[in-house]
N, CA and C atoms as a LAMMPS dump frame, in Angstrom:
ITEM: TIMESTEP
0
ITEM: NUMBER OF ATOMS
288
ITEM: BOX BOUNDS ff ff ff
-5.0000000000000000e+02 5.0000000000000000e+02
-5.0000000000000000e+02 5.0000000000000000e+02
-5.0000000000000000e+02 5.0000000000000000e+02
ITEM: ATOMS id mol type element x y z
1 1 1 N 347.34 1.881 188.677
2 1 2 C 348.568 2.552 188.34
3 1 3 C 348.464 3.093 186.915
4 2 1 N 349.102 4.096 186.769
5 2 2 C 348.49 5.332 185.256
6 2 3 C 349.84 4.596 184.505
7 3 1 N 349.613 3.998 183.219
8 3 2 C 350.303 4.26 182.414
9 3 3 C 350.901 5.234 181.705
10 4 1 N 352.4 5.835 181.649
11 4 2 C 352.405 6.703 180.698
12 4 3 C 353.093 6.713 179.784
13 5 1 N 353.263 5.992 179.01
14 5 2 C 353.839 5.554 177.847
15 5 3 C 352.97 5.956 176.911
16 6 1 N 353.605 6.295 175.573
17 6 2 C 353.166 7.255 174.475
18 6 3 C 353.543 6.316 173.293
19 7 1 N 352.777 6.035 172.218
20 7 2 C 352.902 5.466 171.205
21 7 3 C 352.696 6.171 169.954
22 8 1 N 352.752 5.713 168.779
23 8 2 C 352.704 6.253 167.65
24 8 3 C 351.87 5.137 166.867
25 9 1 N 350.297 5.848 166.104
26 9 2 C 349.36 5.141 165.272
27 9 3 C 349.205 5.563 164.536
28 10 1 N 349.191 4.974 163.588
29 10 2 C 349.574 5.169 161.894
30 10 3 C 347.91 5.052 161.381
31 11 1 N 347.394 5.738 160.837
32 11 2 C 345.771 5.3 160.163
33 11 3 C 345.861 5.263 158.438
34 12 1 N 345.868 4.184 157.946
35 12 2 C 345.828 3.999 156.575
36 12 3 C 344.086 4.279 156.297
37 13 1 N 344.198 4.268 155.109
38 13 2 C 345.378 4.656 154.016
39 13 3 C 346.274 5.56 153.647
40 14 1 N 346.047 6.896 154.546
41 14 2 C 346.183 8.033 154.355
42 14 3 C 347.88 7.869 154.586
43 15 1 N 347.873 7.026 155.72
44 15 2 C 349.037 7.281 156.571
45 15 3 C 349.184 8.244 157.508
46 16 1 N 348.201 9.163 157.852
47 16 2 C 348.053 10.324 158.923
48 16 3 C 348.549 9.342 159.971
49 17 1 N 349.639 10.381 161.109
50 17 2 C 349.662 9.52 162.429
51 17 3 C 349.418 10.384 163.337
52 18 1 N 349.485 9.539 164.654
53 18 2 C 348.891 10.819 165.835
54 18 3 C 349.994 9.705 167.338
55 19 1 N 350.22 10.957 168.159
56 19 2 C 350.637 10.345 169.613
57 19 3 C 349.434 9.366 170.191
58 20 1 N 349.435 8.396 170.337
59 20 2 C 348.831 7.371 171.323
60 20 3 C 349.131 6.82 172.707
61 21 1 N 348.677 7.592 173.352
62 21 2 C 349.107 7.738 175.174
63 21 3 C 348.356 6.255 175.461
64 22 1 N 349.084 5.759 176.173
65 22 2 C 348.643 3.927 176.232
66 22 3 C 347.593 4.172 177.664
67 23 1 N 346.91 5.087 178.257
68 23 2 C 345.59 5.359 178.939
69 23 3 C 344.657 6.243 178.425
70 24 1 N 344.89 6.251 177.049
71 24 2 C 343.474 6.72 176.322
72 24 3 C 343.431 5.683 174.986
73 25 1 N 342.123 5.664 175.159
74 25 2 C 341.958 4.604 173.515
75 25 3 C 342.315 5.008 172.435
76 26 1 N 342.22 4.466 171.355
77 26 2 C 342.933 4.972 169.903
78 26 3 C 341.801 6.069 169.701
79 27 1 N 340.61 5.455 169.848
80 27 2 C 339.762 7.319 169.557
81 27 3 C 339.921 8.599 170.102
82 28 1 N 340.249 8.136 171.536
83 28 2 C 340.118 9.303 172.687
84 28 3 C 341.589 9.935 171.781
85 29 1 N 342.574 9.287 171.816
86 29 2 C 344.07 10.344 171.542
87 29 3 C 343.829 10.412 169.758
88 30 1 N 343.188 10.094 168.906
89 30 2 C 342.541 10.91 167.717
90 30 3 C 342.261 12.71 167.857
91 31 1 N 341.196 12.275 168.673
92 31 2 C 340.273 13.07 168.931
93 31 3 C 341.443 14.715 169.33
94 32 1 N 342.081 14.371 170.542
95 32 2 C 342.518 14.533 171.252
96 32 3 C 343.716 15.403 170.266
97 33 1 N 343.99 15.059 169.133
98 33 2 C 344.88 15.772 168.182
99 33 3 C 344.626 16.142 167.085
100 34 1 N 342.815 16.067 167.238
101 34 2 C 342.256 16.621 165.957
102 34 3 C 341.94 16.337 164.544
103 35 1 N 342.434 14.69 165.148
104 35 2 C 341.902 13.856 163.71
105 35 3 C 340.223 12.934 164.401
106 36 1 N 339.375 13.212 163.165
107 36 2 C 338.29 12.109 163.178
108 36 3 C 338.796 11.373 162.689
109 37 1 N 337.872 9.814 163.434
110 37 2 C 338.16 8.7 163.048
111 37 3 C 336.23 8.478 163.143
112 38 1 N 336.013 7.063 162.155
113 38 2 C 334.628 6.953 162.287
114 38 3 C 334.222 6.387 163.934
115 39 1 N 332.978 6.885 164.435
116 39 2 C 332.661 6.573 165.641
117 39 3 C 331.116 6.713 165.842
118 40 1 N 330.65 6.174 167.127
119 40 2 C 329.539 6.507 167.077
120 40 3 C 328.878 6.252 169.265
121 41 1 N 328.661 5.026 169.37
122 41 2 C 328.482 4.678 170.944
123 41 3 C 329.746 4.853 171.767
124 42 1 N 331.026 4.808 171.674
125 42 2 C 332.089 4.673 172.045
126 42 3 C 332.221 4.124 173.639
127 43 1 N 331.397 2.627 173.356
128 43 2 C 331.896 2.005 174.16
129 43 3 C 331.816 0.316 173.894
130 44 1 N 331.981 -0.018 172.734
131 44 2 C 333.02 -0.735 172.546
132 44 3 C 331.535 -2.211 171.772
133 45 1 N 330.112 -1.243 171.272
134 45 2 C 329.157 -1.993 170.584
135 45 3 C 328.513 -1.655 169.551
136 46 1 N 328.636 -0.028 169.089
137 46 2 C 327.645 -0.017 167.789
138 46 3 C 328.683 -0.422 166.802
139 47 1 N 330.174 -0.883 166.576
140 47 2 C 331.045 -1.098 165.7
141 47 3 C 330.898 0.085 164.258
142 48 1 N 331.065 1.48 164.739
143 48 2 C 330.654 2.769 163.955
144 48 3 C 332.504 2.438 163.469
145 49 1 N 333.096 2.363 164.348
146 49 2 C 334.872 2.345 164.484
147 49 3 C 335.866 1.019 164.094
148 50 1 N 334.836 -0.082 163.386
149 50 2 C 335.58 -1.276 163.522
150 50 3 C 336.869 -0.999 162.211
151 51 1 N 338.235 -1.669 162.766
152 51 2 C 338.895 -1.097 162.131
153 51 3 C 339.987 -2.364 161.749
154 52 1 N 340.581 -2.754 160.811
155 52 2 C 341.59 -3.398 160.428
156 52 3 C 342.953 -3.378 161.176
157 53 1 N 343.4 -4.076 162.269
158 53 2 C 344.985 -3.618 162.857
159 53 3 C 346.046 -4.523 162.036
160 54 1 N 346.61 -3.384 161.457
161 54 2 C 347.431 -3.72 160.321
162 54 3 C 348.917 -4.527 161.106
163 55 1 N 349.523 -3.873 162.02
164 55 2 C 350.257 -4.521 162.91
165 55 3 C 350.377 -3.232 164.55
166 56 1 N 350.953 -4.052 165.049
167 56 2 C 350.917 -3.403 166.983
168 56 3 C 350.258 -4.363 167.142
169 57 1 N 349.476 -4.133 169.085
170 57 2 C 348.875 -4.278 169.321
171 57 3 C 348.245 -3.502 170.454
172 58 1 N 346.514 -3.868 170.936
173 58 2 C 345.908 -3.325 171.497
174 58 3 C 345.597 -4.225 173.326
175 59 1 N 345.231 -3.421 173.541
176 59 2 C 344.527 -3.947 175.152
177 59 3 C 343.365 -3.349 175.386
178 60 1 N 341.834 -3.976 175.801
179 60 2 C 341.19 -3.168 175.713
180 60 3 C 340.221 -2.553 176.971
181 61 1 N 339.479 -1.904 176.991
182 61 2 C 339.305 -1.399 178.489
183 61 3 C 338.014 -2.023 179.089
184 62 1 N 337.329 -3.01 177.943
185 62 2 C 336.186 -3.914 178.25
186 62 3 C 336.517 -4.915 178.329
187 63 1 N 335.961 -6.43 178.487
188 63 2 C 336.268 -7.501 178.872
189 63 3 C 335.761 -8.346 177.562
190 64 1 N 334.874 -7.745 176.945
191 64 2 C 334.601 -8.461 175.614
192 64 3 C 334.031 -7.588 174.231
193 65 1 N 334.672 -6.432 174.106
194 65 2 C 333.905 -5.741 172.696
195 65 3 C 333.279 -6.471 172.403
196 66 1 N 332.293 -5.596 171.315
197 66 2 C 331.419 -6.109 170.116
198 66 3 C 332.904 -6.471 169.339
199 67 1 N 333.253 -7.624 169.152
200 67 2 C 333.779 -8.096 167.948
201 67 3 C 333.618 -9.879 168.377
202 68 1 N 333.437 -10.598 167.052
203 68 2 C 333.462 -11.758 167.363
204 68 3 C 334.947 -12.344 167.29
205 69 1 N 335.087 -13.848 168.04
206 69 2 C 336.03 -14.299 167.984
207 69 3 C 336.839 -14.655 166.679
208 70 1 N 336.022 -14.861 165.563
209 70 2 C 336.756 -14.877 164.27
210 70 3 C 337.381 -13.544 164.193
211 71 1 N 336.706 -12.218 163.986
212 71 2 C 337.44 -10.721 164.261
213 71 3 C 338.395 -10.752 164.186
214 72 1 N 337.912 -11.258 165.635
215 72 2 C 339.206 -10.685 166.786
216 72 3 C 340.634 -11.584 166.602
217 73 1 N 340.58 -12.708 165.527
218 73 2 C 341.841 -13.374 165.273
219 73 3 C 341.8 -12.859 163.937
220 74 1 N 341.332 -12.101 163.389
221 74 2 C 341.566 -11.707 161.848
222 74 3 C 341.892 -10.527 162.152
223 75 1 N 342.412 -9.886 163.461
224 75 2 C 342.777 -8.405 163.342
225 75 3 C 342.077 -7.648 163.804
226 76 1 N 340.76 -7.555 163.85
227 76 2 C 340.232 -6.636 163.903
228 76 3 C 340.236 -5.691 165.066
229 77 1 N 340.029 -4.454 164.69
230 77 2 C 339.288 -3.658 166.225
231 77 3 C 338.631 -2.672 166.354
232 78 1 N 337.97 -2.615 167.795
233 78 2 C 337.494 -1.218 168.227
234 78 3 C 337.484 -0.271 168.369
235 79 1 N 338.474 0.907 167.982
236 79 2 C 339.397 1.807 168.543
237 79 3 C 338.515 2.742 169.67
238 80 1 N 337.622 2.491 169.606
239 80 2 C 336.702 3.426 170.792
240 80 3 C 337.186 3.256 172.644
241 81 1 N 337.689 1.803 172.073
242 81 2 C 337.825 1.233 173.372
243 81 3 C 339.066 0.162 173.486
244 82 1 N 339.92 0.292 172.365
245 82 2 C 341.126 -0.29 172.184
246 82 3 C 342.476 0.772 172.708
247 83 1 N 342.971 0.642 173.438
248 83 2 C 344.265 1.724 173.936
249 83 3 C 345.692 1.01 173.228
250 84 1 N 346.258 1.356 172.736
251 84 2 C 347.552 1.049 172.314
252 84 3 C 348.726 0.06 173.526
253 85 1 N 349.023 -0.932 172.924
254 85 2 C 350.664 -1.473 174.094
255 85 3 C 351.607 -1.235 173.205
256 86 1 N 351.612 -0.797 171.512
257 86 2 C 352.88 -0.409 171.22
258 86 3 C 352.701 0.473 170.254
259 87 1 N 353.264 0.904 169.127
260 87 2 C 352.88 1.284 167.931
261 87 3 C 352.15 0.565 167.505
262 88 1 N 350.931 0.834 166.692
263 88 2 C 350.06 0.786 165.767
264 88 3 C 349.649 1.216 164.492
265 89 1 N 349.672 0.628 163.695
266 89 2 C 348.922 0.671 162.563
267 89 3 C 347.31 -0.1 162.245
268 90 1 N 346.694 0.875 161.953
269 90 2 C 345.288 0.501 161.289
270 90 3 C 344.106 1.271 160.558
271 91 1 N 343.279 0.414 159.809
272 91 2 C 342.717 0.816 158.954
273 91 3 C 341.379 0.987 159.179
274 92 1 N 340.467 1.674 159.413
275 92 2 C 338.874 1.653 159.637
276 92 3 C 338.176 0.986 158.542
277 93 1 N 337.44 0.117 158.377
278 93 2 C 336.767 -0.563 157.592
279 93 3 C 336.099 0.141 156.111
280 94 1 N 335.524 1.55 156.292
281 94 2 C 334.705 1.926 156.052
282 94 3 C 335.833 2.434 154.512
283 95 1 N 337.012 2.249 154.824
284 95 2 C 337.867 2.898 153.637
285 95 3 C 338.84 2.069 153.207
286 96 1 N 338.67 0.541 153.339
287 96 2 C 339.004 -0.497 152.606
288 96 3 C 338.301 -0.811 150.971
């Protein structure tokens, strides 16, 4: 069954935001409105995209990303392969 619920993701620091359709990942609806985000395998292991989730949360379309379990309780995520369940905010690593 297609989700179609639409969210709103905030990318710090900048604060740029973009629509986040909750059946595309946070990269795909980036992309999708013309913002880069860092990336690279986009499926959910070279961690090109690992990113700080400042608050929301995600669901993801693999059963175990590349992230470890510490990560993954410190926030972290994939966005290659992370799809939005509400609003989001987050930060890509690379600009902390």
């Amino acid at each position: 069954m297609a989700d179609d619920r639409t969210f709103h993701a905030t990318v710090l620091p900048d604060g740029t935001t973009f629509e986040a359709p909750a059946d595309l990942s946070l990269l795909e609806a980036a992309l999708l409105d013309g913002m880069r985000l860092p990336s690279s395998c986009r499926n959910g292991t070279c961690r090109a995209c690992l990113s700080k989730l400042h608050s929301g949360s995600v669901r993801y379309r693999i059963e175990w990303p590349g992230l470890s379990l510490d990560e993954k309780e410190d926030g972290y995520i994939l966005p290659c392969v992370a799809c939005p369940a509400e609003d989001v905010v987050f930060e890509p690593v690379g600009t902390t």
